[in-house]
C-alpha positions in Angstrom: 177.1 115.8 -108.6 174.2 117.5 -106.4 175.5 121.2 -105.3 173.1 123.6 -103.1 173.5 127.5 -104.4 172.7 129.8 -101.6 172.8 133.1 -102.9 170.1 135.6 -102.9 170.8 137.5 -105.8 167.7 136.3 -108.2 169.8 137.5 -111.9 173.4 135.7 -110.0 171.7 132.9 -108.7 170.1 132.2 -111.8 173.0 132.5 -114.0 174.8 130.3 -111.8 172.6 127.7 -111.9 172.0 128.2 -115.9 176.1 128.1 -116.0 176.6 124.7 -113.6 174.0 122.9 -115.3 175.7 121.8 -118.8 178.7 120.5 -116.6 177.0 118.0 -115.3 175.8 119.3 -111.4 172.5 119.1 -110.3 171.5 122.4 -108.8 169.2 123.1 -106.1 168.9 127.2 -105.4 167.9 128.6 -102.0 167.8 132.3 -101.0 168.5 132.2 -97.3 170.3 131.0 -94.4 168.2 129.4 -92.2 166.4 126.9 -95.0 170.3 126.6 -96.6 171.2 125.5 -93.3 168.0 122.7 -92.9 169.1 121.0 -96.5 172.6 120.9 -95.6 171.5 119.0 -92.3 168.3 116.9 -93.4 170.1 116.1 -97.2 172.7 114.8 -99.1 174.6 117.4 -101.0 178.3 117.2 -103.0 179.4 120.9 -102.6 177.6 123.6 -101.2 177.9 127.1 -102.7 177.2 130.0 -99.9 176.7 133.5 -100.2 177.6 135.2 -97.0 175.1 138.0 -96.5 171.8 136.3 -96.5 168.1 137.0 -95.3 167.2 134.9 -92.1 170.8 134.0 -91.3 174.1 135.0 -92.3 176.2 132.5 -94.4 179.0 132.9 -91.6 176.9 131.7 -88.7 175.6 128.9 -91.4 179.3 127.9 -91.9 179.4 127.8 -88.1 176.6 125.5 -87.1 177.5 123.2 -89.8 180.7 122.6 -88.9 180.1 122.8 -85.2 177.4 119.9 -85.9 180.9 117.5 -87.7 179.3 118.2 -91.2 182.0 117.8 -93.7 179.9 119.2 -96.8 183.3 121.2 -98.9 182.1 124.8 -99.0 182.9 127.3 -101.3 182.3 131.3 -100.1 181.0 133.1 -102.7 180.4 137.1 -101.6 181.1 140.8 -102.4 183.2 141.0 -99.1 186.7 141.1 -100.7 188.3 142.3 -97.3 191.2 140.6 -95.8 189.6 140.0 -92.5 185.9 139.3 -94.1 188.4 136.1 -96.1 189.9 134.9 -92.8 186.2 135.0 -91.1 185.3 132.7 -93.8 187.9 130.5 -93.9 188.2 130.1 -89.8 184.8 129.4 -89.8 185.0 126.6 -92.0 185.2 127.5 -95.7 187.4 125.1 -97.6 187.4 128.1 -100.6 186.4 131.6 -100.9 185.6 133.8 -104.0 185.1 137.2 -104.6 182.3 138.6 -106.7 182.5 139.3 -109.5 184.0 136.2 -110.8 185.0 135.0 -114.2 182.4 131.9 -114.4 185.3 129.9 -115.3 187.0 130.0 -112.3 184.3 129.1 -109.8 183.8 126.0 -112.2 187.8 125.3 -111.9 187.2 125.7 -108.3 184.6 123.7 -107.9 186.5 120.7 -109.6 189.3 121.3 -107.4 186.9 120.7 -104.4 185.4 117.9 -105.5 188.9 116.5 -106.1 190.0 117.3 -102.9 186.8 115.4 -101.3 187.4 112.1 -102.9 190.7 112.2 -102.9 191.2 112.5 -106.2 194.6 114.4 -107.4 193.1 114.4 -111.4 189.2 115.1 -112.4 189.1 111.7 -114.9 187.9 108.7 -112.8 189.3 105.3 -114.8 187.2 102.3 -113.4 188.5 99.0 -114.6 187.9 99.9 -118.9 185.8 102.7 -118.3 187.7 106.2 -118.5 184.8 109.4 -117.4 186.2 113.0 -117.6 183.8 115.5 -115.8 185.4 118.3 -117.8 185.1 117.1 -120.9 182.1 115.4 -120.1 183.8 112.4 -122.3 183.4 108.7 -121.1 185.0 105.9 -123.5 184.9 101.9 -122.5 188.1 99.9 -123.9 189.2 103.1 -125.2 186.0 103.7 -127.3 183.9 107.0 -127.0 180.4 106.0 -125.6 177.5 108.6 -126.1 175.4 108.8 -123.2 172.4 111.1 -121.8 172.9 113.6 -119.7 171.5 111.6 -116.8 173.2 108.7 -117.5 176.3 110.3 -117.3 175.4 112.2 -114.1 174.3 108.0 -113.0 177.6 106.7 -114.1 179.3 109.3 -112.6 177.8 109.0 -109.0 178.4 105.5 -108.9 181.7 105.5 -110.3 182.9 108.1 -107.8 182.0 106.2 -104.6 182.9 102.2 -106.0 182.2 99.4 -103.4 179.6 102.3 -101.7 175.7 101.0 -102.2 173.8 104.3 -102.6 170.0 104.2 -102.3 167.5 105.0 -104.8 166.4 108.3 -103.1 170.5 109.2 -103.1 170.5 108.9 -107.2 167.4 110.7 -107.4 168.1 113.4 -105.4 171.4 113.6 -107.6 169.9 113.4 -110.8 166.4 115.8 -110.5 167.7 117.4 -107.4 164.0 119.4 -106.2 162.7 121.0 -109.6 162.4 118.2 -111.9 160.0 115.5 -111.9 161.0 112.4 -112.5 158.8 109.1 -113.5 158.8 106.7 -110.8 160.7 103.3 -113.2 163.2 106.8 -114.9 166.4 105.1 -112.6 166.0 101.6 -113.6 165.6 102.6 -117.3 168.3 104.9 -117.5 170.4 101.6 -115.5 169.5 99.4 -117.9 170.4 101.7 -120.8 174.1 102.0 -118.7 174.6 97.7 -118.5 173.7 97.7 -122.2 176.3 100.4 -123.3 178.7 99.0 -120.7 178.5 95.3 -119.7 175.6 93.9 -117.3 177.9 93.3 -114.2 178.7 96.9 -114.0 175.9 98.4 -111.9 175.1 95.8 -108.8 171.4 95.8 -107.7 171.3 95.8 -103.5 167.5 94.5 -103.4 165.7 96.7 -101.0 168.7 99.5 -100.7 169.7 100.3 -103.8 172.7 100.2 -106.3 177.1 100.0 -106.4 179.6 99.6 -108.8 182.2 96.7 -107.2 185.5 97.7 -106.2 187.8 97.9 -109.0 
């Protein structure tokens, strides 16, 4: 799961990021408004993560122009303004949750679950795809009710494709959700790591879309 952090706090933005990453999210990390607000417009993000009092725009007047543009990106406020009215604000002008620092790290990640839930419609975190069973939490995936080990980013692989089944997502897509902007992958990296998924698996699993990209089926 990609997830922009806006928030710019270096030492908190930092050990959010540090935090998010062993869960499986990819994290990209901006400082301000404005250049929040042109990769939540011009990319493809899960979650978005927003601080409200930002540099070069305020995280309120983000929240605005992205809903105001039909963006549907779920939204969790993350800021030091604990007031009542500062809550409403956020929530009026499109926040789907708001949290007050300081946190407990273990609530924004139950929060962030909860959102993700909410966007696919999913009332419980484990996705089950025919005899595949992946838990995000646990970070456990089993096939015919046998555990399966798998690299970090063939779980985040497995779980991109198995969260949007009968969807064809392109190759940039997977990228994007698997090095996000600060890691450099090698140009064959998404085919290897599907080939390593159809052996642990079975081939049929991951459908090639020649010239687009990749889907699991429908179950």
């Amino acid at each position: 799961m990609r997830i922009l952090l806006v928030e710019d706090d270096v030492a908190l933005g930092e050990g959010i990021r540090v935090a998010l990453k062993p869960e499986g999210y990819t994290v990209d990390w901006l400082q301000d408004g404005a250049s929040a607000l042109h990769a939540l417009t011009h990319e493809s993000f899960e979650l978005a993560i927003l601080d409200l009092g930002l540099p070069r725009m305020d995280g309120l007047e983000v929240l605005r122009r992205l809903r105001s543009s039909a963006n549907p990106v779920p939204v969790l406020v993350l800021t030091a303004r604990d007031a009542t009215g500062d809550r409403i604000a956020g929530l009026d002008c499109g926040a789907d949750d708001y949290l007050v620092k300081p946190f407990d790290v273990a609530e924004l990640k139950a929060r962030l679950r909860a959102l993700l839930r909410r966007s696919f419609n999913r009332p419980q975190p484990a996705l089950e795809y025919r005899d595949i069973r992946l838990d995000p939490v646990s970070q456990q995936v089993s096939y015919r009710g046998q555990s399966v080990v798998l690299q970090r980013k063939e779980f985040l692989l497995l779980h991109q494709l198995l969260s949007q089944p009968g969807r064809v997502l392109t190759r940039d897509k997977l990228d994007q959700a698997l090095y996000g902007w600060n890691e450099a992958a090698e140009s064959n990296a998404l085919e290897v790591h599907i080939h390593h998924l159809r052996k642990k698996f079975y081939p049929e699993l991951i459908r090639t879309v020649r010239g687009v990209g990749y889907l699991v089926d429908k179950a």
